[in-house]
DRENTOR-369625 format. One line per field, with one value per residue (C-alpha): residue number from 1; chain; x, y, z. Coordinates in steps of 0.001 Angstrom, whole numbers, padded with zeros to 6 digits. Layout:
N
n [NUM,...]
chain [A,...]
px [X,...]
py [Y,...]
pz [Z,...]
# end
This chain:
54
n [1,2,3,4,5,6,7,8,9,10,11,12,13,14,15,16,17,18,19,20,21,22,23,24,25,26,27,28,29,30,31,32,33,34,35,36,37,38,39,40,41,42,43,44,45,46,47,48,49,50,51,52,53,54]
chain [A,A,A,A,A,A,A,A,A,A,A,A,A,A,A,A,A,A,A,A,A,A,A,A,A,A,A,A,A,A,A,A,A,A,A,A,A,A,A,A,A,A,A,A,A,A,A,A,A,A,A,A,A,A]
px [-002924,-001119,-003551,-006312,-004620,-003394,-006722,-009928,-011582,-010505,-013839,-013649,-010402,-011271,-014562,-012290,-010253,-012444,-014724,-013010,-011828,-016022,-016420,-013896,-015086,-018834,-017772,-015309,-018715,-021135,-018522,-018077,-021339,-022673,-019321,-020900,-024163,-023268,-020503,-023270,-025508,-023207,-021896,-024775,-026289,-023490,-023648,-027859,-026945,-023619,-024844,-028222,-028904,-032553]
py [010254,013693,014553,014320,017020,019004,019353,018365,020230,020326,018991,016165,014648,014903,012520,010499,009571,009496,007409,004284,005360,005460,002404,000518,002037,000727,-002515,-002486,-001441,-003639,-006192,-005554,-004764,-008066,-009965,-008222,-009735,-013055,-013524,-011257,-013991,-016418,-015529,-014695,-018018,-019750,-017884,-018949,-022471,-022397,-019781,-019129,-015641,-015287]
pz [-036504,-037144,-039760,-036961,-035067,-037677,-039831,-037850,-035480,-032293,-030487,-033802,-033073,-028937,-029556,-032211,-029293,-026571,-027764,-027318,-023845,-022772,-024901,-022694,-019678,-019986,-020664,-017597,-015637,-016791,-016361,-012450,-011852,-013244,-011436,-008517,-008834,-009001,-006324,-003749,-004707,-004285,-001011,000570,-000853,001103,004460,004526,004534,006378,009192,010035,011159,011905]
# end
């Protein structure tokens, strides 16, 4: 890991480490946005049978 800082490029060894960082982050997003998804389906879904609002 020294080497990295010591010898590459500094925009190299910041995309080096970054990279998993993003990586991480779009799976943590698609993650919550599809938990999201199904829970609003689900809890609307129970609320239409439970409690009509029209």
């Amino acid at each position: 890991m020294n080497d990295l800082f010591e010898k590459a490029p500094i925009p190299k060894a910041y995309f080096h480490l970054a990279l998993p960082v993003v990586l991480g982050m779009v799976a943590s997003m698609i993650y919550n946005l599809a938990d999201t998804f199904f829970v609003a389906q689900n809890v609307f879904g129970y609320f239409d049978i439970r409690f009509d609002f029209s």
